[in-house]
C-alpha atoms as one frame of an Amber mdcrd trajectory, in Angstrom:
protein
   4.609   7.446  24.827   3.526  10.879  23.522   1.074  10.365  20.544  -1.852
  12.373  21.923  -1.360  14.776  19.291  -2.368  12.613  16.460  -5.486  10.733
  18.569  -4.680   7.068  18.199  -5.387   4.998  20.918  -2.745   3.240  22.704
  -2.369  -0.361  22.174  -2.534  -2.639  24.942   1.983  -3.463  24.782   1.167
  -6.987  26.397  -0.316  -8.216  23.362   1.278  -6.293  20.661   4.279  -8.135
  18.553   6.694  -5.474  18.813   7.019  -5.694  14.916   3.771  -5.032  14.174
   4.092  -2.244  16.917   7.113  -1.291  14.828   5.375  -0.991  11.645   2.217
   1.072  12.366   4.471   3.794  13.921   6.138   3.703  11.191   3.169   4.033
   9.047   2.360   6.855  11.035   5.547   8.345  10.461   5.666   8.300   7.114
   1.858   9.763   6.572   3.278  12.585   8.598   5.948  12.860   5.932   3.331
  12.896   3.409   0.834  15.264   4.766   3.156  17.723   6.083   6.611  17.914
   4.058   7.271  15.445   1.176   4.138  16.610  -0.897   4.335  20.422  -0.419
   3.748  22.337  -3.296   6.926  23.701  -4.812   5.636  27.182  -5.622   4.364
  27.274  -1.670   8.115  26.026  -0.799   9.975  28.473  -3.069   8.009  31.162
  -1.210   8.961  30.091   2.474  11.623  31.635   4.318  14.880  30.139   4.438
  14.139  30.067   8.564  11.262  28.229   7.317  12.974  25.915   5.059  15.288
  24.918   7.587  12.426  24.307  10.036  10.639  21.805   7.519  14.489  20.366
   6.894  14.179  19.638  10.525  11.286  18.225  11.212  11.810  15.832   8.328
  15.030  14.548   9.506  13.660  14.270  13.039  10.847  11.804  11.735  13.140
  10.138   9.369  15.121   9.435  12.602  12.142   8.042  14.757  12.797   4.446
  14.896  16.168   5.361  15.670  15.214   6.402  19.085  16.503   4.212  22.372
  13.057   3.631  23.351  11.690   2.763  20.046   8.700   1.473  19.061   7.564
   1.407  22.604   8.619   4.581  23.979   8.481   7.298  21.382   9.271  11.650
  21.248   7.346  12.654  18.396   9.073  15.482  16.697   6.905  19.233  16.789
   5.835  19.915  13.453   6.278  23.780  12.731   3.300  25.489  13.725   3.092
  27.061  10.534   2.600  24.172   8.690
């Protein structure tokens, strides 16, 4: 599982309901969503390129399709957030 990006300690899997497993990556997800795409400024938006916009379009589809994964919630690809973000 690749979360070492976002420094959260792994859980012990043994003792972890998978729905509760389920639910904090999903948490995560979605404060990704909020700190990096969903509450951009539109002025800052307007202004990006439209490589740029496609990037972010990306990226947010990507984490919108995280618990989609075959390996989900145990075995996760985080999507790479655009390094200018």
């Amino acid at each position: 599982m690749n979360i070492d990006i976002f420094n959260i300690p792994l859980p012990d899997f043994s003792v972890v309901p998978q729905l509760d497993l389920a639910t904090g990556f999903r948490n995560v997800r979605d404060q990704l969503l909020k700190d990096h795409v969903d509450t951009m400024n539109p002025i800052r938006y307007a202004a990006l390129t439209d490589e740029q916009k496609a990037e972010i379009a990306t990226y947010r589809t990507a984490l919108l399709a995280v618990p989609q994964q075959a390996g989900w919630p145990t075995d996760i690809e985080w999507p790479t957030k655009p390094s200018w973000l």
